[in-house]
C-alpha positions in Angstrom: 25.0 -29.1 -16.9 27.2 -29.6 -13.8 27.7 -26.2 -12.2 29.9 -25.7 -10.1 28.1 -24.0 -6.7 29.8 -21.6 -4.5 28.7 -20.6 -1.1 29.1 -17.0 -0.3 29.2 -16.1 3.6 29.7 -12.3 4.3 27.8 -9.8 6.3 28.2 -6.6 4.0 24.9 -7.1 1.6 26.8 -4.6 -1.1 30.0 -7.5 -1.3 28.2 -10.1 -1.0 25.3 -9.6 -3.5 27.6 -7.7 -6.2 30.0 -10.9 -5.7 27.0 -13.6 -5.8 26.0 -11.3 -9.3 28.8 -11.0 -11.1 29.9 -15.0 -10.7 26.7 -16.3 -11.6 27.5 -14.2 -14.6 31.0 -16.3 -14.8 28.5 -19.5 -14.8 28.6 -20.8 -11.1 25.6 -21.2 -9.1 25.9 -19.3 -5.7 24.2 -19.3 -2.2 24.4 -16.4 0.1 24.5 -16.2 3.5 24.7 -13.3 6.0 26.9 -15.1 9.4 28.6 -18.2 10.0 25.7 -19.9 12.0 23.7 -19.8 8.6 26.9 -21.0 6.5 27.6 -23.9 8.6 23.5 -25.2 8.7 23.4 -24.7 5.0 26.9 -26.9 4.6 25.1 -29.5 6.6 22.2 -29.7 4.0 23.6 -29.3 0.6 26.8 -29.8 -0.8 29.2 -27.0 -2.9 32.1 -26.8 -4.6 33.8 -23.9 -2.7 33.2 -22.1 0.3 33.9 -18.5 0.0 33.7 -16.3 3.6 34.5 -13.0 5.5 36.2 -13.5 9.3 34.1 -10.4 10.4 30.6 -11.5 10.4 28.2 -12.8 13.1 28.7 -16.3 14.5 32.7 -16.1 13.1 34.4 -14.5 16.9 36.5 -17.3 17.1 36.8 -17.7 13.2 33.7 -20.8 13.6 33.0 -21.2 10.3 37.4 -21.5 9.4 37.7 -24.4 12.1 34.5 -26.3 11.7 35.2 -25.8 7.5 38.5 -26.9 7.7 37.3 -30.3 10.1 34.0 -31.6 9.1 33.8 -29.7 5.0 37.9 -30.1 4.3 37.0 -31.8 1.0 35.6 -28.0 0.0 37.9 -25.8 -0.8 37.8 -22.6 0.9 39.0 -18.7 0.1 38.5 -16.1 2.7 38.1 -12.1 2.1 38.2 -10.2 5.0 38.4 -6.5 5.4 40.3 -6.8 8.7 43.3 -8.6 7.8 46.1 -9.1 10.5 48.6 -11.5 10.9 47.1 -14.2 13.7 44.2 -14.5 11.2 46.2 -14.9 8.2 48.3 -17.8 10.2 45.3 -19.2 11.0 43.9 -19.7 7.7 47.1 -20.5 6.4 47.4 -23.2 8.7 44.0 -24.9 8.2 45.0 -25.0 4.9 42.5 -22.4 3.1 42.7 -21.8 -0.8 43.6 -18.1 -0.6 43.5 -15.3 1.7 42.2 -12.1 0.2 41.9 -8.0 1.6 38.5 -6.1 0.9 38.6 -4.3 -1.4 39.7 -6.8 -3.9 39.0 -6.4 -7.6 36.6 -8.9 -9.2 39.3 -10.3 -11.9 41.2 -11.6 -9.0 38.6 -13.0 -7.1 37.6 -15.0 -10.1 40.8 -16.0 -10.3 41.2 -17.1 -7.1 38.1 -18.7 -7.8 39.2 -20.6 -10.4 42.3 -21.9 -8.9 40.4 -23.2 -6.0 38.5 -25.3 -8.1 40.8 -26.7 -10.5 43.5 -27.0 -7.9 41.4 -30.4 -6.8 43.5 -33.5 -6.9 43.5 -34.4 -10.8 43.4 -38.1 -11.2 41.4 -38.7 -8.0 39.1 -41.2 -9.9 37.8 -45.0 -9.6 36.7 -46.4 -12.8 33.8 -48.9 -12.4 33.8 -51.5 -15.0 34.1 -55.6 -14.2 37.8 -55.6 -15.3 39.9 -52.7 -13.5 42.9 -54.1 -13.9 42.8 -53.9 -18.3 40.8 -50.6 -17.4 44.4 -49.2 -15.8 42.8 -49.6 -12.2 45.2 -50.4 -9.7 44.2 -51.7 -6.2 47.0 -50.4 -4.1 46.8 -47.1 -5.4 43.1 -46.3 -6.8 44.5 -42.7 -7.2 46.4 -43.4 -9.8 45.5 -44.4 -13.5 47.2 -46.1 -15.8 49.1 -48.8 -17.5 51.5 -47.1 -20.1 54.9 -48.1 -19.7 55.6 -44.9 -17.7 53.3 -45.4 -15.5 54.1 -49.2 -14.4 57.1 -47.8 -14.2 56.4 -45.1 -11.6 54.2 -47.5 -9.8 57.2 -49.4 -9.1 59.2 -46.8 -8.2 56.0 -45.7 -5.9 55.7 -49.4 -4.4 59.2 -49.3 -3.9 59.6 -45.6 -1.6 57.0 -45.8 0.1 57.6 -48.2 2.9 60.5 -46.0 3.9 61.5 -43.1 5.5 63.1 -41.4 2.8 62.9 -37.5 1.4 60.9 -37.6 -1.8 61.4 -34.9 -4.2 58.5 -35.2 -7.1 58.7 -33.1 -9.8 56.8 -33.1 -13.5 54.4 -30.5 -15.3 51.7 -28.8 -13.9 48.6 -30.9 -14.0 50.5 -33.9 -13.8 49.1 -35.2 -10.7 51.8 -34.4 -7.8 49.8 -34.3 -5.1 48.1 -37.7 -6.1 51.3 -39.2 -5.9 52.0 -37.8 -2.8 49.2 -39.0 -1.0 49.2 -42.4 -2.6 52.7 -42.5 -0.9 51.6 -41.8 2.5 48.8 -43.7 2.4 51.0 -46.9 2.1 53.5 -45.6 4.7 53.8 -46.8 8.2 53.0 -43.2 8.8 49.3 -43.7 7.1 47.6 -43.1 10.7 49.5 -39.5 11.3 48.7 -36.5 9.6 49.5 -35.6 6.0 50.4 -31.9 6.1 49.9 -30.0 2.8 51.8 -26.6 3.1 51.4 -25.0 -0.4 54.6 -22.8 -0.6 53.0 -20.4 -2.9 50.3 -19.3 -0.6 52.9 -18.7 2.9 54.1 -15.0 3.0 57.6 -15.0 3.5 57.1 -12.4 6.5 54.7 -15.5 7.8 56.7 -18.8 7.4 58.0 -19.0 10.6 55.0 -18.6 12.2 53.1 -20.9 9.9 55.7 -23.8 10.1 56.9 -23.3 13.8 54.6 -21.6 15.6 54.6 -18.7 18.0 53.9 -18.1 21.9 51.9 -15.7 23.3 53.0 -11.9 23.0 55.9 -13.1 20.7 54.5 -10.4 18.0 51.6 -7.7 17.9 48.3 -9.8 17.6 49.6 -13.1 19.1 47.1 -12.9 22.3 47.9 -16.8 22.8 50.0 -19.7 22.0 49.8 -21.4 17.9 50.8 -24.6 17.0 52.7 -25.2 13.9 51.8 -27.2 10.8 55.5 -29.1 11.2 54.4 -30.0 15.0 51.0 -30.8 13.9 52.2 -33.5 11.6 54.5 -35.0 14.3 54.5 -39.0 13.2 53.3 -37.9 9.8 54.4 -36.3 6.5 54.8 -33.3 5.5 53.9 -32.2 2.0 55.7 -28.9 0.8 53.6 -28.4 -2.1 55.3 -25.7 -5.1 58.8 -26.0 -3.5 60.5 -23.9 -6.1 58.8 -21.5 -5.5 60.4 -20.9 -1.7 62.2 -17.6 -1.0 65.9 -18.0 -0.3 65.7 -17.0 3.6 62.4 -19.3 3.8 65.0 -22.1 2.3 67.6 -21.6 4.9 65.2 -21.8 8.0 63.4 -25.0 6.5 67.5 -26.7 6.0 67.7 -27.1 9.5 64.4 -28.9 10.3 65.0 -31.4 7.8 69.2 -31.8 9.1 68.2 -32.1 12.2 64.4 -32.4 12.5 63.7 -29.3 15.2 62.5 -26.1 15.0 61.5 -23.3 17.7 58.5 -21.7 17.4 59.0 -17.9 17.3 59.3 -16.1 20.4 60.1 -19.1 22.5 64.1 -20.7 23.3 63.0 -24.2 23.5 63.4 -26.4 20.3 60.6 -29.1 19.9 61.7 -32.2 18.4 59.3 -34.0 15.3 59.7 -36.8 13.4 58.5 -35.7 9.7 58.9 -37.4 6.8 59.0 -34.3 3.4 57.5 -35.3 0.1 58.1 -32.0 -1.9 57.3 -31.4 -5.5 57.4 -28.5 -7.8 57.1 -28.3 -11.7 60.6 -26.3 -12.0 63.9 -28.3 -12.7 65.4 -27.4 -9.6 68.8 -28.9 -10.6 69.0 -25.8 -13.1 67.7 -23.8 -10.0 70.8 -24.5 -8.2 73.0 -24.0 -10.6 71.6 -20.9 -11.2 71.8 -20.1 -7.9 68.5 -19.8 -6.9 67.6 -23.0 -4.6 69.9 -24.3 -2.0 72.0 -27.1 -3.0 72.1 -28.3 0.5 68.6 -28.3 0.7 67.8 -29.9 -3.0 70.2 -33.4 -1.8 67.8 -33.3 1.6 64.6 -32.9 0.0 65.5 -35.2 -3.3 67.4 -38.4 -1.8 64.6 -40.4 -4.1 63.2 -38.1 -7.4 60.5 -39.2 -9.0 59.8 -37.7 -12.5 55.9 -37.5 -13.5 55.4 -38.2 -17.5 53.6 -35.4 -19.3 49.9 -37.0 -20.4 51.5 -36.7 -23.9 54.0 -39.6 -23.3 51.6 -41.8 -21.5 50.2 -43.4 -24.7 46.3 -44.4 -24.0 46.6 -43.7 -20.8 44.8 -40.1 -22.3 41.6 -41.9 -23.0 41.6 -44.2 -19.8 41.8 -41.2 -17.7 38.9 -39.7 -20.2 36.8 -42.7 -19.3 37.1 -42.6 -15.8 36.6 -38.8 -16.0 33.2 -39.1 -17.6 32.1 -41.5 -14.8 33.2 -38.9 -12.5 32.1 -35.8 -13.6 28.8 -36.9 -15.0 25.6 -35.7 -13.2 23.4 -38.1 -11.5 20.9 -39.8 -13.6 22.9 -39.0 -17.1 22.6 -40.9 -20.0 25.8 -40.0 -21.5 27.9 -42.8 -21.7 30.4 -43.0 -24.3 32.3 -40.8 -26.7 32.2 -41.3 -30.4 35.5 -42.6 -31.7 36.5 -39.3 -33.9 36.0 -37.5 -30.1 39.0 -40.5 -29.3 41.1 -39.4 -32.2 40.8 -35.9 -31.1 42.1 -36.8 -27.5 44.8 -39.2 -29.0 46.1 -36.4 -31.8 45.9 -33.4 -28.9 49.3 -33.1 -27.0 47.6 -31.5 -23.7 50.0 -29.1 -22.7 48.1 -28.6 -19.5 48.0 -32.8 -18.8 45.5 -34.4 -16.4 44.1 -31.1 -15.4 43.0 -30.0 -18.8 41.7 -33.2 -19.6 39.4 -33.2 -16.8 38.3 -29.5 -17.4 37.7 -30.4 -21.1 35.8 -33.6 -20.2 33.5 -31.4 -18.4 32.6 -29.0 -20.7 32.0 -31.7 -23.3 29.6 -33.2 -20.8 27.7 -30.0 -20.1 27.7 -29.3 -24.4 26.7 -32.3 -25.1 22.7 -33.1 -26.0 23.1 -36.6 -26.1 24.0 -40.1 -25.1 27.5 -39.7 -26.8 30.4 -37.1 -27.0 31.3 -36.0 -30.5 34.2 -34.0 -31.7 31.7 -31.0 -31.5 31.8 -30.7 -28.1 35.0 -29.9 -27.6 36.8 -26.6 -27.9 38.1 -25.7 -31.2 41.8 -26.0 -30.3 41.6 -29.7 -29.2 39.5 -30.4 -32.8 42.1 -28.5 -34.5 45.4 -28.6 -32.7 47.1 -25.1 -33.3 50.9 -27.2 -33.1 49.9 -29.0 -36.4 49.0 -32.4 -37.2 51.0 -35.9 -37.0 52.5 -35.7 -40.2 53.6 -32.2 -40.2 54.8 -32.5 -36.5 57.0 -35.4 -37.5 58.8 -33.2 -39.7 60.2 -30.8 -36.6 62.3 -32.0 -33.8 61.3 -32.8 -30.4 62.1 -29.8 -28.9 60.5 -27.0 -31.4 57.5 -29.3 -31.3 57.1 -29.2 -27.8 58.3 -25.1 -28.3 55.2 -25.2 -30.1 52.6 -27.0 -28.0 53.5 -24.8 -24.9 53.6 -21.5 -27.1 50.2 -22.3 -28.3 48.8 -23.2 -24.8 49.7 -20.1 -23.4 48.7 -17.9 -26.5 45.1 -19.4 -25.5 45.5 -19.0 -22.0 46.3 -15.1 -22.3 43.9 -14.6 -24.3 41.3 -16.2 -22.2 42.1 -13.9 -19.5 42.5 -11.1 -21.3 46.0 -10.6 -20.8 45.8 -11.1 -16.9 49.1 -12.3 -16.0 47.7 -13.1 -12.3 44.5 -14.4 -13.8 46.4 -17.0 -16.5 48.9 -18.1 -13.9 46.6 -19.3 -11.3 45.0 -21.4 -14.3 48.3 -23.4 -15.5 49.1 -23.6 -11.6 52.2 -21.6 -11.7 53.1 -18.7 -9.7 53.1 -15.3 -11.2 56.5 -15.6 -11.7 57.0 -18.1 -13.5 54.5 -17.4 -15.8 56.2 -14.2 -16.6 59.6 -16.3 -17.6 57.0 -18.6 -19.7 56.3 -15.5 -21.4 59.6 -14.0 -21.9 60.8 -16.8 -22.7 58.2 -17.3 -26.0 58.2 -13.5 -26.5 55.0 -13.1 -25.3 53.5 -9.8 -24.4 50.7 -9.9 -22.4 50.1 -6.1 -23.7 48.6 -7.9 -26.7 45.5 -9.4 -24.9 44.1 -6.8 -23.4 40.5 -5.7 -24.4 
C-alpha cells in the first residue's frame, strides 16, 4: 500500500500527538517532531508527502523550518497551524507559497481537509510514461507534462506551441482536475522567460485584507507587525510569470488593484510612494466561465480582456477519447511502489474507465488509480478494485445515456459526483469543496443549483 506520510512538527505534545492519532486513523503514516531543528534533519533523511508545522516552536525564531521548506523541500507541500497568528507571519507563508494557514484551535474535520487538499492539489498529469514508443504512447517531448493524443489535445498542443514564445496574457480555463496548472508551467517552461521565476499565487488562499501586502509588499512600520521591509511575489517574479491560480475567485476590490499592474505593469508596495516597475507576464486560470461572470457583474470586464488576450479551453477527460486509459497507464507507472509487480489492468478494469465519465477528470483518475493499486493482491487490476460508482456508473449506461441530451446527461454526471462527494464528507461543505478544488462558494452554487442540501449527509 502507498501511504501517504505526513510530517508533524509542533511543540505542544497534546496537538501534536492527538493530531499524529487521529490521521493515522484517516490512513496516513505520520512522523512527529518536537522543533524545527529535528524537522529539517528528518526531511534530509526520508522523504514525505506533506509537511505539517507550528511557527512557535524551538529552532522556528526566524520561521527556519518555512524558508528552508519552501527552498530545498518545495516539491512538499506544506500547511502551517500556529496558535500565534499575525499578519507578517501569515504574509510570509503566503508568500512562500504554503498549502494553507490555519489558527490553533482548529477542529480536526478541517484539518483533514486541509489535509486532503494539500495532497490532491499536486500537479495532475505530471507523469512520463516509459515504454520504447512514447510518441503512440501520447508522450510528447516538448512538453512531457502533458498526455495525450486525442484530437483535443493535439489541438491544444498547438495552441500551446503556438503562445508560448510570446508575451501574451493567457487566460486558461476548464474543469477542476483538468490540469491547469500543468499547462501553465509547460507554457513557461518554453518561454524566453524559462530562467525567471514562475510565481504561483493561489487566489483562494490570499485574504483580501492581505493582497496588497502579498502581491506588493510593504516597508517597515507601514502596519502593526511590519518590523522590516517584504518583498512582493509580483517583484519576486520580475523577468518571470506570474501564475494567478483560481482567478474567479478574486474579490472585486482585489480585481481593481491587480487592473493596474497588468495596464501598466507597476505597483507600490504598501506604505511606501515609490512605484517599482516589473516586467510579468500573467497566465491565470480558473474553472468558472468568467464571460458569464462579467455579465453578471461579478469580474471586471477590463480586467477579463487583460488577463484573456489568448483563452485556452482545457477538455473534460470525458471528451478526450483514450486519452482516459493513456493517462491510467502512465498513472500506474507512477504511483506504483518500488519493487511492485503490478503491471497491467485487466481489460473489463479498461471498460470500466472507458464507460465512466469522470466528473472529477485527471485528478480522480489519479486518486482512483491509487486506491486500485493499494486493493489490489495481484499482478493485475480488476474491475474489483475499483469503487463501486466507477463499476456501476450512477448516470446510467451507454445505451440509456444515448437516450437523454447532452446537457441532462452531463446534469446527471455532476449531480451524481457531488451526491458522492457529500456524502463522503458527511455533509461538510468546507470538507467536499477542498476535494473537487472549488472554493466554498462555489460549491454552495453547485449545490443550489442541483437542489442539494447538505442537511441530508450529516451523521
Amino acid at each position: 500500500m502507498n501511504t501517504q506520510r505526513i510530517l508533524i512538527a509542533d511543540d505542544e505534545p497534546l496537538f501534536r500527538d492527538t493530531t499524529a492519532e487521529l490521521l493515522r486513523d484517516e490512513g496516513y503514516e505520520c512522523v512527529c517532531v518536537e522543533d524545527a531543528s529535528d524537522a529539517i534533519n528528518v526531511l534530509n533523511e526520508q522523504s514525505f508527502d506533506l509537511i505539517l508545522s507550528d511557527l512557535n516552536m524551538p529552532g522556528n525564531l526566524q520561521l527556519e523550518l518555512l524558508q528552508e521548506g519552501r527552498t530545498k523541500f518545495a516539491h512538499v507541500p506544506m500547511i502551517v497551524v500556529t496558535g500565534v497568528p499575525s499578519i507578517p507571519s501569515a504574509i510570509q507563508s503566503v508568500r512562500l507559497g504554503i498549502a494553507d494557514y490555519l489558527s490553533k484551535p482548529v477542529k480536526f474535520e478541517e484539518l483533514l481537509a486541509s489535509v486532503q487538499k494539500a495532497l490532491l492539489h499536486r500537479p495532475a498529469a505530471v507523469v512520463r510514461v516509459d515504454t520504447g514508443d512514447e510518441r503512440e504512447a501520447g508522450f510528447n517531448s516538448k512538453y512531457p507534462e502533458i498526455i495525450g493524443k486525442s484530437p483535443k489535445m493535439r489541438e491544444l498542443l498547438e495552441i500551446v506551441d503556438r503562445v508560448s514564445p510570446s508575451n501574451t496574457n493567457v487566460l486558461i480555463t476548464g474543469e477542476s482536475g483538468t490540469g491547469k496548472e500543468v499547462v501553465a508551467f509547460a507554457i513557461h517552461r518554453n518561454s524566453p522567460r524559462r530562467d525567471h521565476t514562475l510565481q504561483v499565487i493561489d487566489c483562494t488562499a490570499i485574504p483580501e485584507s492581505l493582497f496588497e501586502s502579498v502581491l506588493f509588499g510593504h516597508v517597515k512600520g507601514s502596519f502593526t507587525g511590519a518590523v522590516k521591509d517584504q518583498t512582493g511575489l509580483l517583484r519576486a517574479c520580475d523577468g518571470g510569470t506570474a501564475f494567478f491560480d483560481e482567478l474567479g475567485e478574486l474579490p472585486a476590490a482585489s480585481q481593481a488593484k491587480l487592473l493596474r499592474v497588468v495596464q501598466e505593469q507597476t505597483f507600490t508596495p504598501v506604505g511606501d510612494s515609490q512605484p517599482i516597475k516589473v516586467d510579468t507576464r500573467f497566465i491565470s486560470a480558473t474553472n468558472r466561465d468568467l464571460s458569464a461572470e462579467v455579465d453578471a457583474g461579478l469580474f471586471r470586464q477590463d480586467l477579463f480582456y487583460r488577463l484573456a488576450v489568448i483563452h485556452i479551453e482545457l477538455p473534460p477527460l470525458r471528451q478526450r477519447g483514450d486519452d482516459v486509459v493513456l493517462l491510467a497507464e502512465a498513472f500506474l507507472k507512477k504511483l506504483r511502489p518500488a519493487g511492485s509487480t503490478i503491471n497491467a489492468y485487466s481489460p473489463e478494469t479498461i471498460d470500466c474507465f472507458r464507460r465512466y465519465r469522470w466528473p472529477g477528470n485527471i485528478r480522480e483518475l489519479r486518486n482512483v488509480v491509487e486506491r486500485a493499486i493499494a486493493m489490489t493482491h495481484g499482478d493485475t487490476i480488476t474491475p474489483s478494485d475499483l469503487p463501486d460508482s466507477i463499476r456501476n456508473p450512477a448516470d446510467g449506461s451507454t445505451s440509456e445515456m444515448a437516450e437523454v441530451s447532452r446537457d441532462e446527461a452531463l446534469d446527471r454526471a455532476d449531480r451524481a459526483y457531488l451526491h458522492a462527494l457529500m456524502e463522503k464528507h458527511d455533509g461538510v461543505i468546507a470538507s467536499a469543496a477542498r476535494q473537487a478544488g472549488l472554493s466554498r462558494q462555489g460549491m454552495n452554487k453547485l449545490l443550489k443549483r442541483h437542489e442539494i442540501s447538505a442537511d441530508n449527509f450529516r451523521r
